[in-house]
C-alpha positions as CSV (number, residue, x, y, z in Angstrom):
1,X,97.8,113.7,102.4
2,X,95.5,113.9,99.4
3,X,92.6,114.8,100.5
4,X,90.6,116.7,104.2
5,X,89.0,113.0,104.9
6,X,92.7,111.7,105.1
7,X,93.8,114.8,107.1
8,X,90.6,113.9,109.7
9,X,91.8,110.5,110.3
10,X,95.8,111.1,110.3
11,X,95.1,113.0,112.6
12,X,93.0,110.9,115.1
13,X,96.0,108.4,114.6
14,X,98.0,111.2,116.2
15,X,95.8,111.3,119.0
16,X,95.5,107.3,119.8
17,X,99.7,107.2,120.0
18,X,99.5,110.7,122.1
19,X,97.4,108.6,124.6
20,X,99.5,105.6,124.0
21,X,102.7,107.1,124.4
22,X,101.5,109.1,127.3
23,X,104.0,107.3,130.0
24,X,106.4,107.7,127.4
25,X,106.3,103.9,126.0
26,X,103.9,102.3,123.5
27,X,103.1,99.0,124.7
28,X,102.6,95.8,122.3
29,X,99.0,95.5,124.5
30,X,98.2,99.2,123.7
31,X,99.4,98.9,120.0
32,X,97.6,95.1,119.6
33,X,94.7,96.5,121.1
34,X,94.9,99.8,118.4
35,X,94.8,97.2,115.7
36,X,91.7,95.2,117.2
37,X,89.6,98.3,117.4
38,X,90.6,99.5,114.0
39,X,88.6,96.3,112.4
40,X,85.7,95.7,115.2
41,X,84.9,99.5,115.2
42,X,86.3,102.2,113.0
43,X,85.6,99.4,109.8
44,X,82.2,99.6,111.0
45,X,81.5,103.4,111.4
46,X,78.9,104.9,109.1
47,X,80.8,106.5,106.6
48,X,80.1,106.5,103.0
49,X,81.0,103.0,102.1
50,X,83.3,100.1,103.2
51,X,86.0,101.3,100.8
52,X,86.1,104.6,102.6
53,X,86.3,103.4,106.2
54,X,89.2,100.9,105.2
55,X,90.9,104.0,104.4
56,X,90.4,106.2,107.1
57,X,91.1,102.9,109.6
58,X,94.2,102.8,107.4
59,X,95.2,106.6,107.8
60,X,94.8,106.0,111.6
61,X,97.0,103.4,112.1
62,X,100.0,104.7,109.5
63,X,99.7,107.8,111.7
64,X,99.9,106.1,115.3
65,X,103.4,103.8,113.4
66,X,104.9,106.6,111.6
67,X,104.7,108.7,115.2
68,X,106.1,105.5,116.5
69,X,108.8,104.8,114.2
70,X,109.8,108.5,114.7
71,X,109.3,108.4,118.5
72,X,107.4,111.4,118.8
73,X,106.7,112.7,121.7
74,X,102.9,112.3,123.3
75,X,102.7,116.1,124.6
76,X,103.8,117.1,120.9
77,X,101.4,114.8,119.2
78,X,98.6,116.1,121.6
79,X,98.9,119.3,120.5
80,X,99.2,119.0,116.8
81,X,96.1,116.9,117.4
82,X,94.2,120.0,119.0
83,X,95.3,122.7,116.9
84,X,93.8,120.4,114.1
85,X,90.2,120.0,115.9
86,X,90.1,123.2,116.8
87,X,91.1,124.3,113.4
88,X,88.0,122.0,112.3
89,X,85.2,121.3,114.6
90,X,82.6,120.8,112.6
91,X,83.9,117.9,111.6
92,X,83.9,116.0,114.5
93,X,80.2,114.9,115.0
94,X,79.2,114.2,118.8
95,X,78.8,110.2,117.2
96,X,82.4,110.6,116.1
97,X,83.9,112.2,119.0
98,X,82.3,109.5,121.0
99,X,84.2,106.7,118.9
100,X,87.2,108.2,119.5
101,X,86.7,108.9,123.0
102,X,85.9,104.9,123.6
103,X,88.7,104.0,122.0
104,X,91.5,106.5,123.7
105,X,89.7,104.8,126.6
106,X,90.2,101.4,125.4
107,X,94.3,101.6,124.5
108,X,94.6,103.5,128.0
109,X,93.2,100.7,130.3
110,X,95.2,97.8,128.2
111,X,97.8,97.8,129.8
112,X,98.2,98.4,133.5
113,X,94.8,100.1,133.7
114,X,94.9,104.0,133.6
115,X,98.2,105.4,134.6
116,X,98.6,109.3,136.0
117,X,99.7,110.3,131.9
118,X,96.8,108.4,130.5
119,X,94.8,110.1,132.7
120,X,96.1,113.8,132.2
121,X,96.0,113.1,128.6
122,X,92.5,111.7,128.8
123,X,91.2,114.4,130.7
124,X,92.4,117.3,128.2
125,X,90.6,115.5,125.2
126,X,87.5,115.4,127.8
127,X,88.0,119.4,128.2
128,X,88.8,119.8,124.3
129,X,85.4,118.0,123.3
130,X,83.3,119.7,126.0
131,X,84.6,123.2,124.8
């Protein structure tokens, strides 16, 4: 990755197929419903210009389908996930940490609601972002 921006956002990728992957399948629902939010809410975040947040939606989502492709396992990708925030709070505003938090939300109820993983998975990101 070129460039700390690109790290950021890989990295939130990691996190939304963590969540995803928490009952140890990615469903087309969960992954559709990745691809929806990408363009109705992280194209819209306020970030420098529209050029920008096309990449950083784009770094998200080649994360989540390159942990995909590889089947990488959710309690691995969790972790690499919060070795990186902790590694680098300050970049994750409370407006940003909110975003992702609705949309871990969103990809976990898609399916069949929130199943036990989702939930274990949802509640150590709640514990990482109150810390």
């Amino acid at each position: 990755m070129e460039n700390k921006t690109a790290q950021l956002y890989y990295h939130i990728g990691i996190l939304f197929y963590a969540i995803a992957m928490a009952d140890k399948k990615v469903h087309e629902e969960e992954y559709n419903k990745l691809k929806i939010l990408l363009r109705q809410k992280w194209l819209q975040y306020p970030d420098i210009d529209e050029k920008t947040n096309k990449d950083n939606a784009l770094e998200i989502y080649n994360a989540f389908t390159k942990m995909l492709e590889q089947g990488t396992d959710s309690e691995e990708c969790f972790n690499r996930y919060r070795t990186y925030f902790l590694k680098n709070k300050p970049k994750f505003t409370d407006e940003l940490k909110a975003l992702i938090w609705e949309t871990g939300q969103s990809i976990a109820t898609i399916f069949a609601k929130k199943n036990k993983s989702e939930l274990v998975i949802l509640a150590k990101l709640r514990i990482l972002f109150q810390d």
